[in-house]
mmJSON file of the N, C-alpha and C atoms, coordinates in Angstrom:
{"data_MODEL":{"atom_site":{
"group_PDB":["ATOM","ATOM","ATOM","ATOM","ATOM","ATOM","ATOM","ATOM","ATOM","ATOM","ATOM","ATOM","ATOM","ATOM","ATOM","ATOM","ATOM","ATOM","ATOM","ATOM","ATOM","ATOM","ATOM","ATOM","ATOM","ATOM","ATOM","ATOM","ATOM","ATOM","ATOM","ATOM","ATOM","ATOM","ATOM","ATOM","ATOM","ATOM","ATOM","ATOM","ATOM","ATOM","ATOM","ATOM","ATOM","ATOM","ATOM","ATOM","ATOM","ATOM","ATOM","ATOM","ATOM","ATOM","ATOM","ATOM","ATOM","ATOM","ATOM","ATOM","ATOM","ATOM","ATOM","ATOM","ATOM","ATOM","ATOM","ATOM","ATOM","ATOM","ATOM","ATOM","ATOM","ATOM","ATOM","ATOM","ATOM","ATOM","ATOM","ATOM","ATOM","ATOM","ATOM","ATOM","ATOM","ATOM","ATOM","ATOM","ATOM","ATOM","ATOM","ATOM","ATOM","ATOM","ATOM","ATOM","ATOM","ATOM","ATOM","ATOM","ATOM","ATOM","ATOM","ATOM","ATOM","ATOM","ATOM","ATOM","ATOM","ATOM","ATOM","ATOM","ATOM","ATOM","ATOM","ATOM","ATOM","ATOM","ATOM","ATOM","ATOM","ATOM","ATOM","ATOM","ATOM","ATOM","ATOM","ATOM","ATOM","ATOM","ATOM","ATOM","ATOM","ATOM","ATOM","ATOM","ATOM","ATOM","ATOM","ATOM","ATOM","ATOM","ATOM","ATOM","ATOM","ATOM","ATOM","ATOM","ATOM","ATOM","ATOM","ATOM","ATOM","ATOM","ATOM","ATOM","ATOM","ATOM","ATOM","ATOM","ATOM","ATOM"],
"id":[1,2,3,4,5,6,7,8,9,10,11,12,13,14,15,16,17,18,19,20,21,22,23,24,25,26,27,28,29,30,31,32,33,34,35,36,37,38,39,40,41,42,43,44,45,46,47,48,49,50,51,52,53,54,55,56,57,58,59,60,61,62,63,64,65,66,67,68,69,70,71,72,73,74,75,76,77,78,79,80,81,82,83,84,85,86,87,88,89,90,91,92,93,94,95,96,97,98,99,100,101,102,103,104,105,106,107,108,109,110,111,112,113,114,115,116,117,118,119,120,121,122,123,124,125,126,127,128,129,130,131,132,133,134,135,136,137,138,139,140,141,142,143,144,145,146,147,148,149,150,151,152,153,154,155,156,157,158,159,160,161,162],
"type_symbol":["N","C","C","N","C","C","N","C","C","N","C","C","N","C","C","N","C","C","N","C","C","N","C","C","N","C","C","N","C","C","N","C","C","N","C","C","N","C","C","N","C","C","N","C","C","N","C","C","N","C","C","N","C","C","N","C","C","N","C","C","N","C","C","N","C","C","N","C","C","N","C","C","N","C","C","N","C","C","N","C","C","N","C","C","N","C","C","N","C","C","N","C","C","N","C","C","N","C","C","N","C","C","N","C","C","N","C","C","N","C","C","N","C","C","N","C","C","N","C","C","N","C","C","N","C","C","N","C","C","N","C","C","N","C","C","N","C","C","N","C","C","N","C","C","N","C","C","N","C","C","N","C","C","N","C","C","N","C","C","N","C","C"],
"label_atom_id":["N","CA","C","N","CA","C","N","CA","C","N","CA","C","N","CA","C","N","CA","C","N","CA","C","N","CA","C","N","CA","C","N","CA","C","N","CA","C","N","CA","C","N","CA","C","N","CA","C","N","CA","C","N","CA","C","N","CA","C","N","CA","C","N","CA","C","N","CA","C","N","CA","C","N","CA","C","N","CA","C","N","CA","C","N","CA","C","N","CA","C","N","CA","C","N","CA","C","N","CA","C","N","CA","C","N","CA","C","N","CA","C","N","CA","C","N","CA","C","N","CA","C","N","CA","C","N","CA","C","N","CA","C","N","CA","C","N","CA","C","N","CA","C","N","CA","C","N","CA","C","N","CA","C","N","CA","C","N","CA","C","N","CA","C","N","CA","C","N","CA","C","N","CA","C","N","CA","C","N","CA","C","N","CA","C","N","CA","C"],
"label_alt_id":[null,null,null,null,null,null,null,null,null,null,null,null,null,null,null,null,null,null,null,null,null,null,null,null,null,null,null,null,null,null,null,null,null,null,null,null,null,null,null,null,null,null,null,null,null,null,null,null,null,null,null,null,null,null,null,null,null,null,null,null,null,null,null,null,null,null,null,null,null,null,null,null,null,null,null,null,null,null,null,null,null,null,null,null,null,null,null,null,null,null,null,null,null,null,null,null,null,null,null,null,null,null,null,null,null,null,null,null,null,null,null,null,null,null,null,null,null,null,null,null,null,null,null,null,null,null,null,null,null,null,null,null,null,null,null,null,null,null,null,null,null,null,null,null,null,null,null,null,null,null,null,null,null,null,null,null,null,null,null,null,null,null],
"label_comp_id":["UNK","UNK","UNK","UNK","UNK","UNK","UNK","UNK","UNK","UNK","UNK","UNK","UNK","UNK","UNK","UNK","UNK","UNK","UNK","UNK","UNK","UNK","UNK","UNK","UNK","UNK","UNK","UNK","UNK","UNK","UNK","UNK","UNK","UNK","UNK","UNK","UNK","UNK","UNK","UNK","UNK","UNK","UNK","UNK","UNK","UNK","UNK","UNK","UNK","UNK","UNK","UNK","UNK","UNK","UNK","UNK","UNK","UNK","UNK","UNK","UNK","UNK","UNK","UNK","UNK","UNK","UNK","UNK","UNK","UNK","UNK","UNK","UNK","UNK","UNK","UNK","UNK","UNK","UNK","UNK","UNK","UNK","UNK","UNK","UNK","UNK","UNK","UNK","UNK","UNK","UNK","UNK","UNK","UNK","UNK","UNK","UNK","UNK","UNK","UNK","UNK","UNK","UNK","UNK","UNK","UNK","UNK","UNK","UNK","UNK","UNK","UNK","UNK","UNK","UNK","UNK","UNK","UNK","UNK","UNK","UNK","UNK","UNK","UNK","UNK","UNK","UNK","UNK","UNK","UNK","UNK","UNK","UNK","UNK","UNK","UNK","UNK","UNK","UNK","UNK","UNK","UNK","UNK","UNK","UNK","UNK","UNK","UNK","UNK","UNK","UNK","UNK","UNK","UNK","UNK","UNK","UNK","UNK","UNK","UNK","UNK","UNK"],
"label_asym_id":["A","A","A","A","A","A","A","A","A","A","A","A","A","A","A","A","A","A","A","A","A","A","A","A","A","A","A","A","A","A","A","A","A","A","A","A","A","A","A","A","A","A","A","A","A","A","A","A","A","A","A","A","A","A","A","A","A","A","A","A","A","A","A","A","A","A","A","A","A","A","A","A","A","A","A","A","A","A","A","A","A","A","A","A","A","A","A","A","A","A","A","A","A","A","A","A","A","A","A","A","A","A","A","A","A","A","A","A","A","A","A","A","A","A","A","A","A","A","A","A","A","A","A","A","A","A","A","A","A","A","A","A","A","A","A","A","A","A","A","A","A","A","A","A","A","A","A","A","A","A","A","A","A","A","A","A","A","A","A","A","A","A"],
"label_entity_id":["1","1","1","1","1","1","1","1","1","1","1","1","1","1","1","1","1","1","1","1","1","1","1","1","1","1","1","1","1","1","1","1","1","1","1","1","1","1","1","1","1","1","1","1","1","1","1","1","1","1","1","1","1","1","1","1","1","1","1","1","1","1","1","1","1","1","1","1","1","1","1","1","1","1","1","1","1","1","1","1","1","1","1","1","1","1","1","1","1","1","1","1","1","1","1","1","1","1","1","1","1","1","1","1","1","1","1","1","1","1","1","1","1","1","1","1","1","1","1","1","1","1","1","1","1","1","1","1","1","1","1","1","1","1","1","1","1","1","1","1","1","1","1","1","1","1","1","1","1","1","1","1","1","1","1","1","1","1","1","1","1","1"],
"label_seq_id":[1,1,1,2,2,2,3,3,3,4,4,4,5,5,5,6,6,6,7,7,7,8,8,8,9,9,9,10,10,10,11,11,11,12,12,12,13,13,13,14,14,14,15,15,15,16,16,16,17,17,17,18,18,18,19,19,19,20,20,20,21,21,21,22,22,22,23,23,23,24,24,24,25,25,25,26,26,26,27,27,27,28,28,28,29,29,29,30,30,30,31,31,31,32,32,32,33,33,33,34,34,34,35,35,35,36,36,36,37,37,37,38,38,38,39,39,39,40,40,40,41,41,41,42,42,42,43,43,43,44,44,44,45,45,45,46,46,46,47,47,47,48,48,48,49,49,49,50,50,50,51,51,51,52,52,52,53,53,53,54,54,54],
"pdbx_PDB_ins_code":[null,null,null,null,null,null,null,null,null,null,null,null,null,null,null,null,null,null,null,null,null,null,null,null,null,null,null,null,null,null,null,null,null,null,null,null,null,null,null,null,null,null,null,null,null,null,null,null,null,null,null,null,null,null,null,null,null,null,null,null,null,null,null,null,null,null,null,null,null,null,null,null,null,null,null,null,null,null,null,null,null,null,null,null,null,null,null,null,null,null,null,null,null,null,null,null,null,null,null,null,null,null,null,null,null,null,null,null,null,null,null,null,null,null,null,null,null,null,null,null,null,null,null,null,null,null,null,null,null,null,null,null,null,null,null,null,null,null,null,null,null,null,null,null,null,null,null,null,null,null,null,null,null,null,null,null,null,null,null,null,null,null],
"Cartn_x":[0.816,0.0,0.866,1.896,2.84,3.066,3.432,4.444,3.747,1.953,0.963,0.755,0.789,0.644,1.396,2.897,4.368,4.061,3.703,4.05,2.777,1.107,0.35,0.358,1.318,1.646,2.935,3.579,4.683,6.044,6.452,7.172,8.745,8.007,8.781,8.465,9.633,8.951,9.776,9.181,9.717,10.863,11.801,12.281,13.681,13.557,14.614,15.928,17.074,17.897,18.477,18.971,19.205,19.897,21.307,22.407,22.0,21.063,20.722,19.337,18.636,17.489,17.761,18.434,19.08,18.616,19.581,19.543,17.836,16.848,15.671,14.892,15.705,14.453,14.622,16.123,16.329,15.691,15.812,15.081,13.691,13.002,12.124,11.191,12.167,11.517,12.245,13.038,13.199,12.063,11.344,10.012,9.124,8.941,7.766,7.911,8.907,9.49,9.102,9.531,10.151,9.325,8.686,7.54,8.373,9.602,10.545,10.978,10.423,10.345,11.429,12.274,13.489,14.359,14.946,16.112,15.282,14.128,13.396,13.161,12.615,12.341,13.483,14.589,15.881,16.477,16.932,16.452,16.077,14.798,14.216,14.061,14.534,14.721,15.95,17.127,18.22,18.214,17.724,18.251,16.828,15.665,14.852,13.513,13.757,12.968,13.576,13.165,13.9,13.185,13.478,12.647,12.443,11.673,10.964,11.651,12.636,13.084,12.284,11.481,10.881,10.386],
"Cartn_y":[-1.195,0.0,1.267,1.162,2.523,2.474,1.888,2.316,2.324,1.936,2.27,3.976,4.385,5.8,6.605,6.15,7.168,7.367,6.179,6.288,6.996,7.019,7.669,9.306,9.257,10.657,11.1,10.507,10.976,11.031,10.054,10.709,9.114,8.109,7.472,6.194,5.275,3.811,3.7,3.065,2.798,1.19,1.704,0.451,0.461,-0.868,-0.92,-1.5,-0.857,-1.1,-2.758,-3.168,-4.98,-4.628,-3.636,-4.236,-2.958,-2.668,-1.813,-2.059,-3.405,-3.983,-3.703,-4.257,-4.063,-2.25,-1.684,-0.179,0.445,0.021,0.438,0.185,-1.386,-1.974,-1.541,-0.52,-0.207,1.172,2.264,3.336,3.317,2.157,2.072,2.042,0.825,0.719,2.495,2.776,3.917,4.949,4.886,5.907,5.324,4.429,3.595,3.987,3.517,3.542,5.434,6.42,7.511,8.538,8.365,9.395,10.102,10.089,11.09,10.545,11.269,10.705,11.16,12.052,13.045,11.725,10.82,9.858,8.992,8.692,7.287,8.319,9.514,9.858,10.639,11.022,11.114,9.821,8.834,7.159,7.45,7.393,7.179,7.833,9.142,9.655,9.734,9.57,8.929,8.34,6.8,5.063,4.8,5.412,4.307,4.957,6.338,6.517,7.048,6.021,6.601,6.768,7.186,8.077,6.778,6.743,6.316,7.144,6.34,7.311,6.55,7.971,7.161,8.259],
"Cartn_z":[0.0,0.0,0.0,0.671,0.707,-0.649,-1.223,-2.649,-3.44,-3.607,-4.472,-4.245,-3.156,-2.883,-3.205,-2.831,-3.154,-4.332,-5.463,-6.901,-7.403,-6.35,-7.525,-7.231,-6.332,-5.972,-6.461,-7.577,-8.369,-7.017,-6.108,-5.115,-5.068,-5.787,-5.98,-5.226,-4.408,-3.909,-2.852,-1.792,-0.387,-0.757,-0.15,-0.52,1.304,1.746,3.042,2.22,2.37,1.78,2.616,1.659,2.289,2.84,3.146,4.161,5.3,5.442,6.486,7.422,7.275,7.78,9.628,10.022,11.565,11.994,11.323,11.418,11.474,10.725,10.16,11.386,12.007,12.948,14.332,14.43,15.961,15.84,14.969,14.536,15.128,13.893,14.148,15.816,16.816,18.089,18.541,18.19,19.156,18.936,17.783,17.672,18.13,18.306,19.179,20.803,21.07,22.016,22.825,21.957,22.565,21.825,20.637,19.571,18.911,19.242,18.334,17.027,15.957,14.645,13.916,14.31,13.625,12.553,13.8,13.197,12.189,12.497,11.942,10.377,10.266,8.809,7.966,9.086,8.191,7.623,7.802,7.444,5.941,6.291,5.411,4.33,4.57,3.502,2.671,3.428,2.833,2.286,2.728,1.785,1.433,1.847,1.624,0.477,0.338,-0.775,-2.283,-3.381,-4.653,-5.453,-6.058,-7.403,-8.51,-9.405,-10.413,-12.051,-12.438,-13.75,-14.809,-15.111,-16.415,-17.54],
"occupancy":[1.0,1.0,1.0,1.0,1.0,1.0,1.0,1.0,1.0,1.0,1.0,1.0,1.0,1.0,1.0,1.0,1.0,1.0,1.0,1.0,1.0,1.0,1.0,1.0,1.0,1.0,1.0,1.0,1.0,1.0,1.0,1.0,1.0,1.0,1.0,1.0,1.0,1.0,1.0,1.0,1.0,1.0,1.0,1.0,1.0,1.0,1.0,1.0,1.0,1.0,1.0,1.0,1.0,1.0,1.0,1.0,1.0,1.0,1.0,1.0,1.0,1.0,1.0,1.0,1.0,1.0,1.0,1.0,1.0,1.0,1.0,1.0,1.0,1.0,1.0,1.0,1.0,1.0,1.0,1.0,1.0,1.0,1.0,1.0,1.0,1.0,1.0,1.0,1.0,1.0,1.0,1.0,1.0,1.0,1.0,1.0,1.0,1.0,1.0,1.0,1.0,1.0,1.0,1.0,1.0,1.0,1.0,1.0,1.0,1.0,1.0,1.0,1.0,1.0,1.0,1.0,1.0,1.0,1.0,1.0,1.0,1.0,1.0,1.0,1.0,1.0,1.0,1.0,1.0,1.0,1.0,1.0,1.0,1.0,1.0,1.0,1.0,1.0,1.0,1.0,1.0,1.0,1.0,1.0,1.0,1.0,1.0,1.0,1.0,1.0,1.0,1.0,1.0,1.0,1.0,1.0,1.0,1.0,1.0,1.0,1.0,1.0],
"B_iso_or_equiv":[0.0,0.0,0.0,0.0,0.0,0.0,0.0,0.0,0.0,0.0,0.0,0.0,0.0,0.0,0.0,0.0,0.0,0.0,0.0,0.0,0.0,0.0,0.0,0.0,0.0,0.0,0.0,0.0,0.0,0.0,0.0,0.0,0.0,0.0,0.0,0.0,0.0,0.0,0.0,0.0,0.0,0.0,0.0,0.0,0.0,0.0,0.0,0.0,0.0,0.0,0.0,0.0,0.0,0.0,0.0,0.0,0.0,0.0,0.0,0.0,0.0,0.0,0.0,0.0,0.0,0.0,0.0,0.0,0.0,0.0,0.0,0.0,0.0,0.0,0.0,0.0,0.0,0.0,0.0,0.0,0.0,0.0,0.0,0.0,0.0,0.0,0.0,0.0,0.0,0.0,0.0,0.0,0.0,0.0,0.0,0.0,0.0,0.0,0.0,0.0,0.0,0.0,0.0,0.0,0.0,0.0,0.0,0.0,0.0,0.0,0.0,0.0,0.0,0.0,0.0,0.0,0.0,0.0,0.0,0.0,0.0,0.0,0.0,0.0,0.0,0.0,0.0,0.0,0.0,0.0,0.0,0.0,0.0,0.0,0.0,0.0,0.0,0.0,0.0,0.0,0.0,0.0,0.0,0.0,0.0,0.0,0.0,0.0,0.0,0.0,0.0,0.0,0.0,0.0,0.0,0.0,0.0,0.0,0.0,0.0,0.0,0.0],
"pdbx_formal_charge":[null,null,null,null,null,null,null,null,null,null,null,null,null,null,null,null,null,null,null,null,null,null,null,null,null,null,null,null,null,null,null,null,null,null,null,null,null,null,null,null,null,null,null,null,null,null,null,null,null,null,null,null,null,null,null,null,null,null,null,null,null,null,null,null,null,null,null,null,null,null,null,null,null,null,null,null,null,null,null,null,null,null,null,null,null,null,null,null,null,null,null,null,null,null,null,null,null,null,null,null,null,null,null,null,null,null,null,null,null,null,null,null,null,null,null,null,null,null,null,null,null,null,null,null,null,null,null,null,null,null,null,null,null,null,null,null,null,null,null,null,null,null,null,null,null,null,null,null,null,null,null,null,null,null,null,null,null,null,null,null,null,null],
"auth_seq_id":[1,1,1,2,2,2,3,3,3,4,4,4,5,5,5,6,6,6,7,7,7,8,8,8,9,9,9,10,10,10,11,11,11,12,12,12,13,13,13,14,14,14,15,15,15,16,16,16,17,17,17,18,18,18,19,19,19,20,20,20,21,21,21,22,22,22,23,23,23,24,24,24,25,25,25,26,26,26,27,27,27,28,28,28,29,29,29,30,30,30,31,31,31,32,32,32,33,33,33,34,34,34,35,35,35,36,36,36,37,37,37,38,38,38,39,39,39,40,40,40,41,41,41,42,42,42,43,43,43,44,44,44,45,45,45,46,46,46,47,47,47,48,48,48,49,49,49,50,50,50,51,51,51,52,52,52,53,53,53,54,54,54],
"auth_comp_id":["UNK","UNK","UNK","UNK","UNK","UNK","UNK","UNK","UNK","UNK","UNK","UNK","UNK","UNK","UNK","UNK","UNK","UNK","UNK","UNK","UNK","UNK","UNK","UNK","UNK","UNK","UNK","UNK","UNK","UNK","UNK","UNK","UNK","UNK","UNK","UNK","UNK","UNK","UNK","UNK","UNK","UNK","UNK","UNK","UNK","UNK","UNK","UNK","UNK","UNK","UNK","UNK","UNK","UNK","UNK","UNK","UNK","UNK","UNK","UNK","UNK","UNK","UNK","UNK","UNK","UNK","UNK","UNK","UNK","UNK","UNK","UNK","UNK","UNK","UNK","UNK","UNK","UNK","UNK","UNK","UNK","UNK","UNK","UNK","UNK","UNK","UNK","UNK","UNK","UNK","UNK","UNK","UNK","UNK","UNK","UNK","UNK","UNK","UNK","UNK","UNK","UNK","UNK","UNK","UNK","UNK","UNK","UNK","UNK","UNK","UNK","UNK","UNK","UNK","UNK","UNK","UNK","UNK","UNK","UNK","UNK","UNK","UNK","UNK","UNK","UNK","UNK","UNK","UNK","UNK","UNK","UNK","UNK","UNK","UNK","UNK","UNK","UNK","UNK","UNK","UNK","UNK","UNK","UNK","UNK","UNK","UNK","UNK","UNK","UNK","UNK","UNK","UNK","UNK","UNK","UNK","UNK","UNK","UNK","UNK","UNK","UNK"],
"auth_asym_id":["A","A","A","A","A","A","A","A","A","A","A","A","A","A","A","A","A","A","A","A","A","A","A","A","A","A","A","A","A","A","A","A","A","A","A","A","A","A","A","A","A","A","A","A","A","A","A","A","A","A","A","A","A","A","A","A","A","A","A","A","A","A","A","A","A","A","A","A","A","A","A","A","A","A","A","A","A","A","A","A","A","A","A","A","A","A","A","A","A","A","A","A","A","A","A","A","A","A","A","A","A","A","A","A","A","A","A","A","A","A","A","A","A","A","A","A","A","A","A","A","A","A","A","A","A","A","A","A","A","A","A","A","A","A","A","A","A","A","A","A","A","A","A","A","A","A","A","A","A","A","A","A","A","A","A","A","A","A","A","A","A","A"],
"auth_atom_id":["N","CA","C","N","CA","C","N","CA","C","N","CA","C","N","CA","C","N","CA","C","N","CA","C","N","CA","C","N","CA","C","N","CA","C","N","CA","C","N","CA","C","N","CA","C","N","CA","C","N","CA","C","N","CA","C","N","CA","C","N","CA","C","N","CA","C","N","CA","C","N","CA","C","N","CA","C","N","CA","C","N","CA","C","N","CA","C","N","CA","C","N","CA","C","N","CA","C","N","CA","C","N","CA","C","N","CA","C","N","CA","C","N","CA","C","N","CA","C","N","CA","C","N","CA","C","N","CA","C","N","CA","C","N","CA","C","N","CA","C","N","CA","C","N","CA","C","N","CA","C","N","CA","C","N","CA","C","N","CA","C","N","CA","C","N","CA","C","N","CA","C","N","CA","C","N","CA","C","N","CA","C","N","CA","C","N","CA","C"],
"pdbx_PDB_model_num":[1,1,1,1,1,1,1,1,1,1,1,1,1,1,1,1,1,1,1,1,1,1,1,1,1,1,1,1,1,1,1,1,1,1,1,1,1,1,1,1,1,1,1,1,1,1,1,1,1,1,1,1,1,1,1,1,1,1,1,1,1,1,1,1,1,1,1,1,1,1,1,1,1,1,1,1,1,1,1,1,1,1,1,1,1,1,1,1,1,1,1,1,1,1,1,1,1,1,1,1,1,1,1,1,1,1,1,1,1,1,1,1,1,1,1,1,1,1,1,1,1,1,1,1,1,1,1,1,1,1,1,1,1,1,1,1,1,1,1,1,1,1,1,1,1,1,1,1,1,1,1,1,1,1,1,1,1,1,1,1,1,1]
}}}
């Protein structure tokens, strides 16, 4: 469902980079954990969203 949305919104596709799964999943509990979303969507905006060349 995420990456049906990214893409019908021209923004590209969620993707967890393979050698960084570990990294994604301690992020992740630390926003669960603590509500602070800063580290978890810098992440993600680094490795884990790419563009669509077409």
């Amino acid at each position: 469902m995420t990456n049906k949305a990214l893409v019908e919104h021209n923004i590209g596709i969620f993707q967890i980079p393979i050698e960084k799964p570990e990294k994604f999943k301690a992020l992740l509990i630390e926003y669960y954990e603590t509500g602070n979303e800063t580290k978890i969507i810098g992440f993600m905006k680094e490795y884990c969203i790419r563009r669509i060349q077409g």
